[in-house]
FIZA-367474 format. One line per field, with one value per residue (C-alpha): chain; y, x, z; residue number from 0. Coordinates in Angstrom, 3 decimals. Example, Ala and Ser with C-alpha at 12.3 -4.5 7.8 and 13.67 -1.06 7.14 Angstrom:
FIZA-367474
c = c(A / A) $
north = c(-4.500 / -1.060) $
east = c(12.300 / 13.670) $
up = c(7.800 / 7.140) $
k = c(0 / 1) $
***
This chain:
FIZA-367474
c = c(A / A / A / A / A / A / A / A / A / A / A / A / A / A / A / A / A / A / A / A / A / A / A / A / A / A / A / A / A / A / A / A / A / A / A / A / A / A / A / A / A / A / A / A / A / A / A / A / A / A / A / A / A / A / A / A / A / A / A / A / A / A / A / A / A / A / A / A / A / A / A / A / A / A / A / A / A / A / A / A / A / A / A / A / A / A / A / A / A / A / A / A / A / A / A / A / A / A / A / A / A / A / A / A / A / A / A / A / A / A / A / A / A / A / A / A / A / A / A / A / A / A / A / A / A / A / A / A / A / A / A / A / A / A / A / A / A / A / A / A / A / A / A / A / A / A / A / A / A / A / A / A / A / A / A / A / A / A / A / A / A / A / A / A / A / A / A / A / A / A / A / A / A / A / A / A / A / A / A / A / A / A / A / A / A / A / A / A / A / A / A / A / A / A / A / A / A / A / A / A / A / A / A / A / A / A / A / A / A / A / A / A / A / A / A / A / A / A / A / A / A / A / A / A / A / A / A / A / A / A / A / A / A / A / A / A / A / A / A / A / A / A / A / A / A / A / A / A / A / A / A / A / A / A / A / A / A / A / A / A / A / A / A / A / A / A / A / A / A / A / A / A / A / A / A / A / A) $
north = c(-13.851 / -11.992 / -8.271 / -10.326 / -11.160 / -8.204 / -6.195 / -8.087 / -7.898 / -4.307 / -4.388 / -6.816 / -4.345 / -1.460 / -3.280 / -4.388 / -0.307 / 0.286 / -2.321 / -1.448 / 2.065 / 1.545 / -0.899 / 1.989 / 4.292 / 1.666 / 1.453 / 5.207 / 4.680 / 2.747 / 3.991 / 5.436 / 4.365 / 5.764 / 5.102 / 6.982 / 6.135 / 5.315 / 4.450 / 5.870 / 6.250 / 9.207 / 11.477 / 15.007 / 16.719 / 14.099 / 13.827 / 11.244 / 11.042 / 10.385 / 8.619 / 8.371 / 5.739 / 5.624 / 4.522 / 5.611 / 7.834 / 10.202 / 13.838 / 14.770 / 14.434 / 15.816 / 15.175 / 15.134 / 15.289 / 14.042 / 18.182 / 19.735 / 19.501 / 19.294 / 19.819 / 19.645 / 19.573 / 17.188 / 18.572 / 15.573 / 12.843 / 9.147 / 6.129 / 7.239 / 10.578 / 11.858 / 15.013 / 15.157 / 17.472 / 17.915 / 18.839 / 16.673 / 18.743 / 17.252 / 19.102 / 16.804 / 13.454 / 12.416 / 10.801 / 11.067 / 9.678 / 10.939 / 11.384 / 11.437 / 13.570 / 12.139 / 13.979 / 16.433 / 13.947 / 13.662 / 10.009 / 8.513 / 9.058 / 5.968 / 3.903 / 6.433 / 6.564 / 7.029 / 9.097 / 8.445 / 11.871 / 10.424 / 12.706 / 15.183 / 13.483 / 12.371 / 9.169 / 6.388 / 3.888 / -0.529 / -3.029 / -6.951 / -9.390 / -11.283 / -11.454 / -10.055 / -13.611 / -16.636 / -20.395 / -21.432 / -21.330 / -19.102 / -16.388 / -12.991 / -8.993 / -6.390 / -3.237 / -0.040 / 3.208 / 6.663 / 9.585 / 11.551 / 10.155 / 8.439 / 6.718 / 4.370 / 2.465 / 0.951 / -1.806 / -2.442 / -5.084 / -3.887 / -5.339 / -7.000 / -6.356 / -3.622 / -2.221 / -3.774 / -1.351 / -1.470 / 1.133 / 2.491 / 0.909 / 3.898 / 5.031 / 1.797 / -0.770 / -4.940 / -6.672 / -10.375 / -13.343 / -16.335 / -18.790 / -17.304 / -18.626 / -17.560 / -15.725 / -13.139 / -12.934 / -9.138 / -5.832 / -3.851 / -0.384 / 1.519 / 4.946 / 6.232 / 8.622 / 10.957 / 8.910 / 11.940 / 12.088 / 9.132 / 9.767 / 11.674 / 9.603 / 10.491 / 9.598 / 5.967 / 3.927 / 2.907 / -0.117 / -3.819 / -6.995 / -10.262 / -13.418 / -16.953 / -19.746 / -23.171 / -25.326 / -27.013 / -30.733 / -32.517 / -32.852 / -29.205 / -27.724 / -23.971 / -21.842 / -20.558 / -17.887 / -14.620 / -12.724 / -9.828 / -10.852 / -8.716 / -5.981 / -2.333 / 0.166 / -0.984 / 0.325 / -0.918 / -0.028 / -1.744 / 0.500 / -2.201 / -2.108 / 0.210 / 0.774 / -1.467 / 0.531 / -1.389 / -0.114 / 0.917 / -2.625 / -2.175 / -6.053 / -6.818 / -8.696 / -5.476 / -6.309 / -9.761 / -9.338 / -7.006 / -9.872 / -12.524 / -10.174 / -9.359 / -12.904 / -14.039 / -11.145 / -12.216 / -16.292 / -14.571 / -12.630 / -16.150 / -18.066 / -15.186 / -14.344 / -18.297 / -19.186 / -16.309 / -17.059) $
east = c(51.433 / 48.776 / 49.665 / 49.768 / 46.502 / 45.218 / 46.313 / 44.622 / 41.548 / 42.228 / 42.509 / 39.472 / 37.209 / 37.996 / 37.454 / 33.918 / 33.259 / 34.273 / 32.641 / 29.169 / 29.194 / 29.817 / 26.996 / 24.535 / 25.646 / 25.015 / 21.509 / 21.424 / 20.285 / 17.498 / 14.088 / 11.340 / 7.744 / 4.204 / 0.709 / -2.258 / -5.202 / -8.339 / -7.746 / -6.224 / -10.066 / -11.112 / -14.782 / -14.355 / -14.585 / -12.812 / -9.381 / -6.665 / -3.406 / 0.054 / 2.207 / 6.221 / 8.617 / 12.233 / 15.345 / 15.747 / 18.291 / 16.226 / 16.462 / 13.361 / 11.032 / 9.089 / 5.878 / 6.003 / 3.654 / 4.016 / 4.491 / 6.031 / 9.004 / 7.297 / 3.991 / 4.925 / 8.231 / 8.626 / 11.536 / 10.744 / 13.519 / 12.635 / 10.905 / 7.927 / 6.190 / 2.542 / 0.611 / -2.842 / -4.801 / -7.905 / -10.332 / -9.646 / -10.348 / -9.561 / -6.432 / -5.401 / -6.104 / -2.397 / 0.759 / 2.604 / 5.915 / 7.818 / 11.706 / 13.695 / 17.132 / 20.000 / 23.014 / 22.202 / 21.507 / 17.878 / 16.964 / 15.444 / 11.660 / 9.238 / 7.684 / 4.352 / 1.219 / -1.928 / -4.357 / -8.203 / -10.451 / -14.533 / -17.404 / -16.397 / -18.859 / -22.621 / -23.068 / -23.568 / -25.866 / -24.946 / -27.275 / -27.298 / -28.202 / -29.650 / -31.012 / -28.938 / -29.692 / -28.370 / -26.650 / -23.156 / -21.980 / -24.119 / -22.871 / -23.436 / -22.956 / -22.357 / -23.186 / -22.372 / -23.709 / -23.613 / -24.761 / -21.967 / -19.193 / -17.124 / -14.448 / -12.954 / -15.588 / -14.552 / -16.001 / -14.998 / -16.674 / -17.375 / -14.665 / -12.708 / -9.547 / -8.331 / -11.473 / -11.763 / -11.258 / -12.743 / -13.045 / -16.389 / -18.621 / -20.973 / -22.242 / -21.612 / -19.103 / -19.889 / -18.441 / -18.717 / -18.674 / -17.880 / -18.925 / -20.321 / -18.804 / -19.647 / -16.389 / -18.361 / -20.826 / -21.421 / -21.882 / -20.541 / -20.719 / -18.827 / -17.451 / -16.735 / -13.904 / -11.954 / -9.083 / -7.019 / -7.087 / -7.172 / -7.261 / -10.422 / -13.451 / -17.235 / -20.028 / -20.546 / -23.136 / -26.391 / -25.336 / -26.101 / -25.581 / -25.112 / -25.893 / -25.299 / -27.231 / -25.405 / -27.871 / -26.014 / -25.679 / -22.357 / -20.336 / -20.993 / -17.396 / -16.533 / -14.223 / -10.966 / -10.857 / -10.586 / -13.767 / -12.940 / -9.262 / -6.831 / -7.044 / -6.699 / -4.480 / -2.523 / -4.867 / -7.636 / -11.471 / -12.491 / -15.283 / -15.097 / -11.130 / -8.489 / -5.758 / -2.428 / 0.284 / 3.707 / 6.576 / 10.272 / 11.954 / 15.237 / 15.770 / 17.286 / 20.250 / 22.072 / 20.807 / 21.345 / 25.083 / 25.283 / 24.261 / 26.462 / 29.507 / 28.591 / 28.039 / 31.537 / 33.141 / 31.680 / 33.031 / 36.796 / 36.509 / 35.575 / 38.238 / 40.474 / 39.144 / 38.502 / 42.982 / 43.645 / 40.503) $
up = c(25.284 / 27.435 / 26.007 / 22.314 / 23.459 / 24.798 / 21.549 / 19.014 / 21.338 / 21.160 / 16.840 / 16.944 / 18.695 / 16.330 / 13.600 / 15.000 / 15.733 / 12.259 / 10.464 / 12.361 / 11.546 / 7.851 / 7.786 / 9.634 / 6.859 / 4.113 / 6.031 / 5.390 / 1.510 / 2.331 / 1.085 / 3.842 / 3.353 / 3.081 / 4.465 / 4.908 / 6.999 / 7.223 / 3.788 / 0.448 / -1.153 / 0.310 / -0.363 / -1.033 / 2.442 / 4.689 / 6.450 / 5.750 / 7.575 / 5.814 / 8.113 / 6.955 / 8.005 / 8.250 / 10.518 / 13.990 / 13.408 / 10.592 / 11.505 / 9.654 / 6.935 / 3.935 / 1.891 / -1.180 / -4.070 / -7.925 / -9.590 / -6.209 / -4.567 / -1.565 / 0.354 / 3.769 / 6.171 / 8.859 / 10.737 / 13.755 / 14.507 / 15.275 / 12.842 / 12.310 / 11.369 / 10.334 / 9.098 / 8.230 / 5.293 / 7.509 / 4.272 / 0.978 / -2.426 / -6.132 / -5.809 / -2.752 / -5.052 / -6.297 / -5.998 / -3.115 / -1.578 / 1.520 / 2.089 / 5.530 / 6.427 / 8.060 / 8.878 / 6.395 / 3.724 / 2.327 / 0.961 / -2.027 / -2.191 / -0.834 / -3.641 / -4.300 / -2.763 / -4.746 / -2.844 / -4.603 / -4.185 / -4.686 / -5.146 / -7.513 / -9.845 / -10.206 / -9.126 / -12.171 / -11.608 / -10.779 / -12.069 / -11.598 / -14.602 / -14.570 / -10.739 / -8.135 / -6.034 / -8.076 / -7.330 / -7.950 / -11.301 / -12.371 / -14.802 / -13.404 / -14.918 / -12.972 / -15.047 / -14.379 / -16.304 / -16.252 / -18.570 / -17.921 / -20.506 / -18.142 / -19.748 / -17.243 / -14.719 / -11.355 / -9.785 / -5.906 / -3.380 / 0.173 / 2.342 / -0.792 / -2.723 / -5.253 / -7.726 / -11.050 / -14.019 / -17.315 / -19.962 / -21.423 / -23.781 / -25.118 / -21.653 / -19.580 / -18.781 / -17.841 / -15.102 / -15.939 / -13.458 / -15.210 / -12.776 / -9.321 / -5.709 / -2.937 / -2.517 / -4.623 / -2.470 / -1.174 / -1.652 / -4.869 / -5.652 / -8.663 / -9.857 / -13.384 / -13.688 / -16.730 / -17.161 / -17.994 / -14.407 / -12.619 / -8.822 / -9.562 / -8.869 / -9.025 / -6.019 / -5.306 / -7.207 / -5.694 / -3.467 / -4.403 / -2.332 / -4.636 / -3.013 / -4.482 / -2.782 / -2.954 / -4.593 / -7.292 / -9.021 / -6.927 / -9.956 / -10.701 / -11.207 / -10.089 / -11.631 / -9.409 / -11.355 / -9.765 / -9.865 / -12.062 / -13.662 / -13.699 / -10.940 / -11.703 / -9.457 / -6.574 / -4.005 / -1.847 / -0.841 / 2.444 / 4.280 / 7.230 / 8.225 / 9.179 / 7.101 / 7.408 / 8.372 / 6.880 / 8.267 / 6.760 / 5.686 / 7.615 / 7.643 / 4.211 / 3.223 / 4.755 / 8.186 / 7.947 / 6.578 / 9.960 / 12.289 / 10.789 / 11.455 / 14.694 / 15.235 / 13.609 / 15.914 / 19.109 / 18.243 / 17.425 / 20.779 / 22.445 / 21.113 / 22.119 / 25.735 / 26.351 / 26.861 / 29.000 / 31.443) $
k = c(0 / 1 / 2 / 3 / 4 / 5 / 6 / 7 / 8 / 9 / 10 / 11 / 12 / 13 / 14 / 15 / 16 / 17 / 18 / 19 / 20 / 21 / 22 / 23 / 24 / 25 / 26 / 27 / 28 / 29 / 30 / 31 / 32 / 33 / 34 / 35 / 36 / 37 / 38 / 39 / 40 / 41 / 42 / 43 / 44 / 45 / 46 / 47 / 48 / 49 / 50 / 51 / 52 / 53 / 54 / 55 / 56 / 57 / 58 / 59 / 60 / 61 / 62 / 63 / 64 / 65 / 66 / 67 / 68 / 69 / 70 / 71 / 72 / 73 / 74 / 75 / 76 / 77 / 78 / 79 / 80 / 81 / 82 / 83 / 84 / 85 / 86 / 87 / 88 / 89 / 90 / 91 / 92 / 93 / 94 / 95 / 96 / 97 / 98 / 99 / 100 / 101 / 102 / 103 / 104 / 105 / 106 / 107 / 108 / 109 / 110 / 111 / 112 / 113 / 114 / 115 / 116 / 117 / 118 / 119 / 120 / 121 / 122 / 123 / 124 / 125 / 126 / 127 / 128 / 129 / 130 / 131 / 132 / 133 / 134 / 135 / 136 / 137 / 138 / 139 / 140 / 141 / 142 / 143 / 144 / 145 / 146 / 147 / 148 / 149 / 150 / 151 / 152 / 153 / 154 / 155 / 156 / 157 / 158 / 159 / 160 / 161 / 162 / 163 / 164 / 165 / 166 / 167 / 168 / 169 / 170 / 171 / 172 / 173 / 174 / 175 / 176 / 177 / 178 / 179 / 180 / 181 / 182 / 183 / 184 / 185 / 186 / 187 / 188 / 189 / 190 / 191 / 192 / 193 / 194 / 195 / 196 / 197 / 198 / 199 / 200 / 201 / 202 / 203 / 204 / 205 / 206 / 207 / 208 / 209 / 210 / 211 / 212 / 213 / 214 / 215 / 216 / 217 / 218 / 219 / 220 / 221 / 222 / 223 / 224 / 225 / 226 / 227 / 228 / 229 / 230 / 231 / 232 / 233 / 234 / 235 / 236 / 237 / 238 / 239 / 240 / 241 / 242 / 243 / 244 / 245 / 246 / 247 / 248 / 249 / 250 / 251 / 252 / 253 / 254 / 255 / 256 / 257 / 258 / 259 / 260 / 261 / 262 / 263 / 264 / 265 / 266 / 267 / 268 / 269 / 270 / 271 / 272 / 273 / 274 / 275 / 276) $
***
C-alpha cells in the first residue's frame, strides 16, 4: 500500500512539473508593455525615457517604431528595461511599441505608444468669452486661433485629462462649456497641428487660468457633463505629475488557471501524504 502510495506521489509530482511548465510557456505569448516618462508630450529639445515590460524570464528587448523594424536593441534579461533619446526632434514624434525575446522567440509588439513632439510650430493664441472669471452655470468658450492654417486645435487643462480635439473653423477652433463647475476650474493652454501628421504639435498657447466663483440661485442645476465631450487621443498632458508606469499584466485568467492547479495539486498530495503519516 505504501510503495502504491509512494508511486502515485511520484506520477502526481510529474504531472505538477509538467503542467507548470506548459503554463510558463503559455505565459510566453503574452504581450510586453510601454511607458515613457516624464510624460508622452514632449517640447522639441527634451529627453523622454521608454521603459519596456515583460516576464522575468525575457532575454531581451527591442524598440520599435511605426515604419522601422526597429530603433533600438535591448539585449538585457529581467522585467523591466529602458533607453532614453536624450534630444527629441519631429522625427522622434511617433508610434512606438516594444517586443521582448525568450528562448529565442521574439513576442507580439505592446499595444503602441504615441510619443507627442511640441514646438515645431508658432504658438496660436487662447482667448476666454466671455470673461475668463464667471459663476456656475455659466456658459464659457475657450477659443483658440492661429494664422498659420492649422487644421486640428488641441485644448488641454494643466493637471487634467487627455486634450480635447476639434478641427478648424477658418483660422480658429471653439471650445464650449455648457454649464461651468468648478471641476473646470484651471489653467488651459492649446496647440494647433497638420493633421497629416498628428504627433506634430506647435508651441503652447499663451496660458489662461478660468475660475468659476460659486455664487448661484440653490435650485440652480449643473450639468455632469464632461467638460469638453468626447476626448481626443489616448494620451495625457499633466505638467504637475510624473508619469504612471503600468507594468506587464502577467495576472490573467492564465495565472489564475495556474494557481487553482497548483492549489488542486497540493489538496491531492494532502489526501495522499495524510494515511501514510
Amino acid at each position: 500500500m505504501a510503495a502504491a502510495s509512494w508511486a502515485l506521489l511520484c506520477l502526481l509530482g510529474l504531472w505538477l512539473v509538467l503542467r507548470i511548465r506548459a503554463l510558463e510557456e503559455d505565459e510566453s505569448a503574452l504581450k510586453p508593455s510601454i511607458s515613457v516618462s516624464p510624460g508622452p508630450i514632449v517640447s522639441e529639445g527634451g529627453s523622454v525615457t521608454f521603459w519596456c515590460r515583460g516576464p522575468i524570464w525575457a532575454d531581451g528587448y527591442r524598440l520599435e517604431k511605426e515604419g522601422l523594424h526597429e530603433l533600438r536593441s535591448m539585449p538585457w534579461p529581467g522585467s523591466q528595461v529602458y533607453t532614453a533619446i536624450e534630444s527629441v526632434i519631429s522625427d522622434s514624434a511617433g508610434r512606438y511599441s516594444c517586443r521582448y525575446e525568450a528562448q529565442g522567440v521574439w513576442s507580439d509588439p505592446s499595444e503602441p505608444l504615441e510619443l507627442v513632439v511640441t514646438g515645431l510650430f508658432p504658438s496660436p493664441s487662447l482667448s476666454v468669452l466671455p470673461s475668463p472669471s464667471v459663476v456656475l452655470g455659466d456658459k464659457v468658450t475657450l477659443q483658440c486661433s492661429s494664422k498659420l492654417g492649422f487644421g486640428i486645435f488641441k485644448l488641454v487643462k494643466e493637471g487634467g485629462g487627455p486634450p480635447a480635439t476639434r478641427a478648424a473653423q477658418g483660422n480658429q477652433a471653439d471650445f464650449v462649456i455648457a454649464e461651468a463647475t468648478l471641476d473646470h476650474q484651471g489653467t488651459y493652454q492649446c496647440f494647433g497641428l497638420d493633421p497629416r501628421y498628428p504627433q506634430e504639435w506647435s508651441s503652447p498657447s499663451n496660458a489662461v487660468a478660468l475660475s468659476v466663483a460659486q455664487d448661484v440661485p440653490k435650485d440652480h442645476k449643473h450639468s455632469s457633463e464632461f467638460w469638453f465631450g468626447n476626448p481626443g487621443p489616448h494620451f495625457f498632458l499633466n505638467k504637475l505629475s510624473s508619469e504612471a508606469r503600468p507594468g506587464v499584466t502577467l495576472w490573467d485568467s492564465r495565472g489564475r488557471r495556474r494557481l487553482v492547479h497548483m492549489v488542486l495539486a497540493g489538496l491531492i498530495l494532502l489526501v495522499l501524504v495524510a494515511p501514510m503519516a
